[in-house]
C-alpha positions as CSV (number, residue, x, y, z in Angstrom):
1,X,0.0,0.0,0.0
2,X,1.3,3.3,-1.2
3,X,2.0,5.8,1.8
4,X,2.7,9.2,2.2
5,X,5.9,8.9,2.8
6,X,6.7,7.3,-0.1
7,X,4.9,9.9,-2.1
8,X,7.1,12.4,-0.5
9,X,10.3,10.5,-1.2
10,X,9.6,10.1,-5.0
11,X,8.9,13.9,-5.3
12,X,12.1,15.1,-3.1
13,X,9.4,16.7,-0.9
14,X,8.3,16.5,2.7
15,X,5.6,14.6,4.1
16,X,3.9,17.4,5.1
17,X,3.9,19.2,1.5
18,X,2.6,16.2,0.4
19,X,0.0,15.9,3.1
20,X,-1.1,19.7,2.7
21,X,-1.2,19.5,-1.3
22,X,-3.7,16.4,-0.9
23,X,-5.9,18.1,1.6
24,X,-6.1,21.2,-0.7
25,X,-4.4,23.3,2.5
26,X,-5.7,27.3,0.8
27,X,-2.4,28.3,3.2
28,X,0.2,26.1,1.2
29,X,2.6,28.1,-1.0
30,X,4.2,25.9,-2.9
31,X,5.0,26.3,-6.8
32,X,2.9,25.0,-9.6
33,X,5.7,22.8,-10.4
34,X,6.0,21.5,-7.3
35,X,2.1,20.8,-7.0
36,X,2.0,19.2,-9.9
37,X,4.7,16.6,-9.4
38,X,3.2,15.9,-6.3
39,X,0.5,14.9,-8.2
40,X,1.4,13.0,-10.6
41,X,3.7,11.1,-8.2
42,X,0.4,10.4,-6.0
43,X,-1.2,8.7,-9.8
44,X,1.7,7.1,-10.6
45,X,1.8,5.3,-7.7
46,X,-2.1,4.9,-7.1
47,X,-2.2,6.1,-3.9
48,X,-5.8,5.9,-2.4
49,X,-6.4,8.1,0.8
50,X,-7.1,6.3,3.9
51,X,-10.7,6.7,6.1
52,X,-10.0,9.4,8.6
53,X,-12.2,9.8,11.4
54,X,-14.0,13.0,11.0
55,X,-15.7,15.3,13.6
56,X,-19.5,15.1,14.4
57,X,-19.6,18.7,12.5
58,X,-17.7,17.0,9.0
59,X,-19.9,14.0,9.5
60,X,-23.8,16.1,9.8
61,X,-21.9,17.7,6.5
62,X,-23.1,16.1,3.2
63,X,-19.5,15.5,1.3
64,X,-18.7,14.8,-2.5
65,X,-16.0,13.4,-4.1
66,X,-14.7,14.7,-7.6
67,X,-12.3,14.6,-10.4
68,X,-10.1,17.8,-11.8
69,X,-8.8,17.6,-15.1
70,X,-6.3,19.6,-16.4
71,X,-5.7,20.3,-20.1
72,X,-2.8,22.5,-20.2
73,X,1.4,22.7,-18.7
74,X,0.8,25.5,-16.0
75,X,4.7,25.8,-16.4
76,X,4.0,27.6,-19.6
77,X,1.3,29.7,-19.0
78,X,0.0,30.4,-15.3
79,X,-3.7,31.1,-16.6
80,X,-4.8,27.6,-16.0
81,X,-2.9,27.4,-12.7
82,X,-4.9,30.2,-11.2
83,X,-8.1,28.8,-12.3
84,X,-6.9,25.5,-10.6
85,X,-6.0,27.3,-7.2
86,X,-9.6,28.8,-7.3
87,X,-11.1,25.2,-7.4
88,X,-8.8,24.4,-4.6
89,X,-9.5,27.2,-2.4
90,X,-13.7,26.9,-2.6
91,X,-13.9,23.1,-2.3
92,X,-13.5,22.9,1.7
93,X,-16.5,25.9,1.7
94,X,-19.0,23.5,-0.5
95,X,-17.6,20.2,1.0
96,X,-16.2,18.7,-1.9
97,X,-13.0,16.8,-1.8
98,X,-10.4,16.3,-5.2
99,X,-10.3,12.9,-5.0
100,X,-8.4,12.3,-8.6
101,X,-6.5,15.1,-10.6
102,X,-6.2,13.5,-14.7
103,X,-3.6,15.3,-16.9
104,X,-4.4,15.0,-20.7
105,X,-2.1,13.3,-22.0
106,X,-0.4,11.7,-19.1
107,X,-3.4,9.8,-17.2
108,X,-5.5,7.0,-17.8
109,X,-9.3,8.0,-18.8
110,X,-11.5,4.8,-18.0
111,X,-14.7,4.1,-16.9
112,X,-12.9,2.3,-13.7
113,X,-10.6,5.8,-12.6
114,X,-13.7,7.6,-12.5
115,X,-16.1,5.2,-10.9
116,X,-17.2,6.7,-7.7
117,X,-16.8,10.1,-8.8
118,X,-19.7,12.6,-7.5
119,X,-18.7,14.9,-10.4
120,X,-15.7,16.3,-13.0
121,X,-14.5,19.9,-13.0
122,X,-12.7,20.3,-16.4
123,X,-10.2,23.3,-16.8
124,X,-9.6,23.8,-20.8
125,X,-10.7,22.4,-24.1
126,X,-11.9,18.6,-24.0
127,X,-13.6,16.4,-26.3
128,X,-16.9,16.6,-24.5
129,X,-18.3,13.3,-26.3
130,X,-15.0,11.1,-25.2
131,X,-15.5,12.2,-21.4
132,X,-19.4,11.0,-21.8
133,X,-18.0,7.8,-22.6
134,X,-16.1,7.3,-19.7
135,X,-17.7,9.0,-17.4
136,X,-21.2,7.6,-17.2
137,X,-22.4,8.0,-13.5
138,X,-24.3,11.4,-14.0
139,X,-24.3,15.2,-16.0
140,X,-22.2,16.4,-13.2
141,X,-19.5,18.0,-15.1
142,X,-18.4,21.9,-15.6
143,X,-16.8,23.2,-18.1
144,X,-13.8,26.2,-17.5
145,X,-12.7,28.0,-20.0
146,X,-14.2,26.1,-23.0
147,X,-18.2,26.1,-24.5
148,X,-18.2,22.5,-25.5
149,X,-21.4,22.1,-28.5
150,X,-23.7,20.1,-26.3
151,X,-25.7,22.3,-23.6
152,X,-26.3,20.0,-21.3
153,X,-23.6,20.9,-18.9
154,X,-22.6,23.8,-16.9
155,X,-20.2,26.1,-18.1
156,X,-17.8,29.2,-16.9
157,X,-16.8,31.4,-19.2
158,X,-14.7,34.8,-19.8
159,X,-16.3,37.7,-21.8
160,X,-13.5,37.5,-24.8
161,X,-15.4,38.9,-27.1
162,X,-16.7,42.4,-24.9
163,X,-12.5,42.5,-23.8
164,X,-11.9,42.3,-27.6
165,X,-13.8,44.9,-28.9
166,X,-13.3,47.5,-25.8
167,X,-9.2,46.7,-27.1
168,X,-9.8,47.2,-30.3
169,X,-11.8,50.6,-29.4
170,X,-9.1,52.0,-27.0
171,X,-6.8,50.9,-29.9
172,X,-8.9,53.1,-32.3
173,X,-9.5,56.1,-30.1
174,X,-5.4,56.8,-30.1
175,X,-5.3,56.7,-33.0
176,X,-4.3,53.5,-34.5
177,X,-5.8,52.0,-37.8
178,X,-3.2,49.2,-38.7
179,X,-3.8,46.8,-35.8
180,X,-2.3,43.2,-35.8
181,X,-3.4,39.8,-34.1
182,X,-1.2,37.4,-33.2
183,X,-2.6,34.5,-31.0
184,X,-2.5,30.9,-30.4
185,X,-4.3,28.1,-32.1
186,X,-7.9,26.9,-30.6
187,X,-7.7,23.5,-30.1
188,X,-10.1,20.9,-28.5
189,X,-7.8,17.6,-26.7
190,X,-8.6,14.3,-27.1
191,X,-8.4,12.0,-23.6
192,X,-6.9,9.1,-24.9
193,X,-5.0,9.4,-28.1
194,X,-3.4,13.3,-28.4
195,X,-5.5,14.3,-31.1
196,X,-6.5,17.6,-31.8
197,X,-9.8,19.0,-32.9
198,X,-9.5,22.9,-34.3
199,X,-12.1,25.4,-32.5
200,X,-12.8,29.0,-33.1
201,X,-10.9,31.5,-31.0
202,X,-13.3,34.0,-30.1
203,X,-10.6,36.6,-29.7
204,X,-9.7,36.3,-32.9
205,X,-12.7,36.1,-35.1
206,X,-14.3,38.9,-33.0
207,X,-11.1,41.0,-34.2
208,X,-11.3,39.6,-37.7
209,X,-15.3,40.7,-37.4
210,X,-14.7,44.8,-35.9
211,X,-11.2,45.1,-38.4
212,X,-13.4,43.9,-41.3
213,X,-16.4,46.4,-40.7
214,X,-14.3,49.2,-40.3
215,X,-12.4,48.6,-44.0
216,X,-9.2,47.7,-41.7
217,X,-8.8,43.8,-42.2
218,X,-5.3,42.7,-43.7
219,X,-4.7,39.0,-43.7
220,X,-0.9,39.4,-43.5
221,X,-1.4,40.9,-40.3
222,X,-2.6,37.7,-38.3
223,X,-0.4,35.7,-37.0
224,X,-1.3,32.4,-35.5
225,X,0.7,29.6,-33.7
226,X,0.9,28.2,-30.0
227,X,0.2,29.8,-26.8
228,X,3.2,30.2,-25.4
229,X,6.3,32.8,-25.2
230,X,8.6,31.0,-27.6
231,X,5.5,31.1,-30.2
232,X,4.7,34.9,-29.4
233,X,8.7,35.7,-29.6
234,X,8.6,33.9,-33.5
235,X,5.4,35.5,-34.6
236,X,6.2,38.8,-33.8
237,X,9.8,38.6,-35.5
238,X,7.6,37.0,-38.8
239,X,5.5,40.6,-38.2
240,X,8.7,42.4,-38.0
241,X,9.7,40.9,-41.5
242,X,6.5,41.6,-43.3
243,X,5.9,44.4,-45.8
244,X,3.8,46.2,-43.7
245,X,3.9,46.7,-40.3
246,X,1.5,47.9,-37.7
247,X,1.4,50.3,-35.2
248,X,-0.4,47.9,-32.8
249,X,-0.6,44.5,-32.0
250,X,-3.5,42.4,-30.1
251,X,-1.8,39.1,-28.6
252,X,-4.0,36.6,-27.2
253,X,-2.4,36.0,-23.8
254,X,0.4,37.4,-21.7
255,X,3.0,35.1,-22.5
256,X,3.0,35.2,-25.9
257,X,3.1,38.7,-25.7
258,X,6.2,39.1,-23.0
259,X,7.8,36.7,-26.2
260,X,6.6,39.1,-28.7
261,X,8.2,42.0,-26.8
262,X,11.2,40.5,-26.7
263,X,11.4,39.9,-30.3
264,X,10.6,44.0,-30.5
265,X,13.3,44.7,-27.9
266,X,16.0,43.3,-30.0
267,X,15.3,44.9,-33.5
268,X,15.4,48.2,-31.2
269,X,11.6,48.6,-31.6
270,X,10.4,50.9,-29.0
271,X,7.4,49.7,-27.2
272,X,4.8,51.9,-27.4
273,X,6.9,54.9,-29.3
274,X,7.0,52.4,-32.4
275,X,4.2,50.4,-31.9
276,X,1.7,49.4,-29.0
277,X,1.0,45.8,-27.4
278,X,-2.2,45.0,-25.8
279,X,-2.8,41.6,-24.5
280,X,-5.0,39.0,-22.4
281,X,-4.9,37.4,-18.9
282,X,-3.0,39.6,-16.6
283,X,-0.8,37.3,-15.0
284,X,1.5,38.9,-12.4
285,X,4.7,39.0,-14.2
286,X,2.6,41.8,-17.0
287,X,2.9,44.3,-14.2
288,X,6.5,43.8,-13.9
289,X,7.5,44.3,-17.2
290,X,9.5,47.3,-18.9
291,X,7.3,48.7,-20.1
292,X,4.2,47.0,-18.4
293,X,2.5,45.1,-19.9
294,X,-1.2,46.7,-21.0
295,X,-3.9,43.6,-20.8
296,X,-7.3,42.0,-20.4
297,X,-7.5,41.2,-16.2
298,X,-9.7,37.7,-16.9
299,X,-11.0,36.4,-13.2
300,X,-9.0,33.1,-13.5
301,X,-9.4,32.3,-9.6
302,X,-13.1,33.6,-9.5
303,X,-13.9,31.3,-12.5
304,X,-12.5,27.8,-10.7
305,X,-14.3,29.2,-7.4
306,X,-17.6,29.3,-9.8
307,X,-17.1,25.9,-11.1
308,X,-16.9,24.6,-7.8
309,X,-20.3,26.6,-6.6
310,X,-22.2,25.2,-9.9
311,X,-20.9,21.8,-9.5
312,X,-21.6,22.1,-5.9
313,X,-25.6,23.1,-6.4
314,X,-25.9,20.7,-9.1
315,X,-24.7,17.7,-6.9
316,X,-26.8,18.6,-4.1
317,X,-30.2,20.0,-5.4
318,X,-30.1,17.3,-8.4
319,X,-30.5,20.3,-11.0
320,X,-30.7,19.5,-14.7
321,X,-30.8,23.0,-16.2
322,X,-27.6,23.9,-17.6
323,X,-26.7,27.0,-16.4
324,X,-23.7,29.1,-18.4
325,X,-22.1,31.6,-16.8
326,X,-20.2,34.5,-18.3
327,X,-17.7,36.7,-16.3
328,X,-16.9,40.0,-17.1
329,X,-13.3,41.3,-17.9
330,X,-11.4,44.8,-17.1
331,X,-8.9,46.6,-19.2
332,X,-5.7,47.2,-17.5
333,X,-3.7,49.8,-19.7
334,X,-0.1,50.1,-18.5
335,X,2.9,51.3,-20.6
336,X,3.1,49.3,-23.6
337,X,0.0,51.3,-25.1
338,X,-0.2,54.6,-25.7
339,X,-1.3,57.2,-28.9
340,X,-0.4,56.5,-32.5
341,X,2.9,59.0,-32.8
């Protein structure tokens, strides 16, 4: 029988990090690395949580077990990782208890790992028929991040398409009429096999959609790869090459656009005297940036914490009406935006 201690060992951490990370412990700061490790140590091995005995309040409490999955390397971009600590930090508040954490990619999806399971919250884009299949007990599953085609589950959502056009509007209002995109590609996971399904960024065709209305729309000007800040940094040096470049740029998330600064930085393109940058997410490291970074604030943490209220409700009152629920977003404009000189 897998302990603990064994855990610990195998991840070159203590018992007690291991101990805390299981138990969700909202006062644990450890990195994302670590926590993940941790993790996949504790699948690799199989470990199964003992029966602890529990107080007289914990046992009048009515308590559910449930399955995260995670679609994306929080290594590379932090988004996902906040919308995971959000999960983390509301599921001792609506007794629910992570009792399996599945990595595309990395863990086995089978009817048997998720037997048991009172309910799934999935953080990304997932083939929503493949899960059905495997996971059969009930309609207890919530979507972050991702509007899979069938509406009968509940889903949390960001406002991309209100953040894009308010961008696009500040963009207009100083000035600037040649705007580029560059992004990352939209892509739905498969949970067994790695394959990809494209999807529609709504970032992007909302841009496409306002640049096209206003007579502004140059193909050459979209750029689209992975999310990431490698991708952002090759992208933009592809933009710097081209026949015509703009005075502004639109990058889909923070990363990619710390890359795509960088790129600017050595061609000696001032950012924003030669050209502005405006991205999404607002991870911490945009506000430490010279210049910072201006950006889309998205509610990561408040979108896990939702997830876990609607999976929550839906466990306990039996409710079969989907229920979809959008979150608003705020413009943060920092240094790397400014008028069209």
């Amino acid at each position: 029988m897998t302990r603990i201690k064994d855990i610990a060992e195998f991840a070159n951490v203590s018992t007690a990090t291991v101990s805390r990370i299981l138990n969700n412990d909202p006062s644990l700061s450890v990195s994302g690395e670590t926590r993940k490790r941790v993790l996949e140590v504790v699948h690799e091995l199989n470990y199964k949580p003992g029966r602890r005995k529990r107080t007289k309040a914990v046992q009048d409490k009515e308590a559910f077990n449930i399955g995260l999955i995670l679609t994306n390397d929080e290594a590379i971009d932090p988004y996902f990782m906040s919308m995971r600590q959000g999960v983390e930090s509301a599921c001792d508040q609506y007794s629910v208890k992570i009792a399996s954490v599945f990595n595309i990619g990395k863990s086995d999806f089978s009817p048997g790992r998720m037997a048991g399971l009172d309910g799934l919250i999935v953080l990304g884009d997932v083939n929503s028929e493949e899960l059905k299949d495997v996971y059969v007990q009930n309609r207890n599953i919530v979507f972050v991040d991702f509007l899979p085609e069938e509406e009968n589950y509940d889903v949390v959502i960001s406002d991309f398409e209100t953040a894009t056009r308010k961008i696009l509007n500040y963009l207009f209002s100083a000035g600037h009429s040649q705007i580029a995109y560059i992004g990352g590609k939209g892509q739905i996971r498969s949970i067994h096999n790695g394959r990809v399904l494209d999807k529609e960024d709504i970032r992007l065709s909302t841009y496409e959609r306002i640049m096209k209305e206003g007579g502004l729309f140059q193909a050459d000007n979209v750029l689209v790869g992975e999310f990431g800040p490698m991708s952002g940094y090759t992208l933009m040096k592809q933009l710097i090459g081209s026949k015509s470049f703009p005075t502004a740029v639109v990058v889909a998330s923070d990363p990619m656009a710390i890359g795509a600064m960088k790129a600017l930085h050595e061609a000696g393109i001032q950012v924003p005297g030669d050209i502005s940058i405006f991205s999404f997410d607002d991870i911490e490291a945009s506000a430490f940036l010279s210049p910072t970074l201006s950006t889309v604030k998205v509610h990561t943490e408040e979108m896990g914490r939702t997830a876990v209220k609607l999976l929550a409700d839906r466990m306990k009152s039996g409710r079969e009406v989907p229920l979809r629920v959008t979150l608003p977003t705020e413009l943060v404009v920092r240094e790397s935006s400014g008028p069209k000189l």
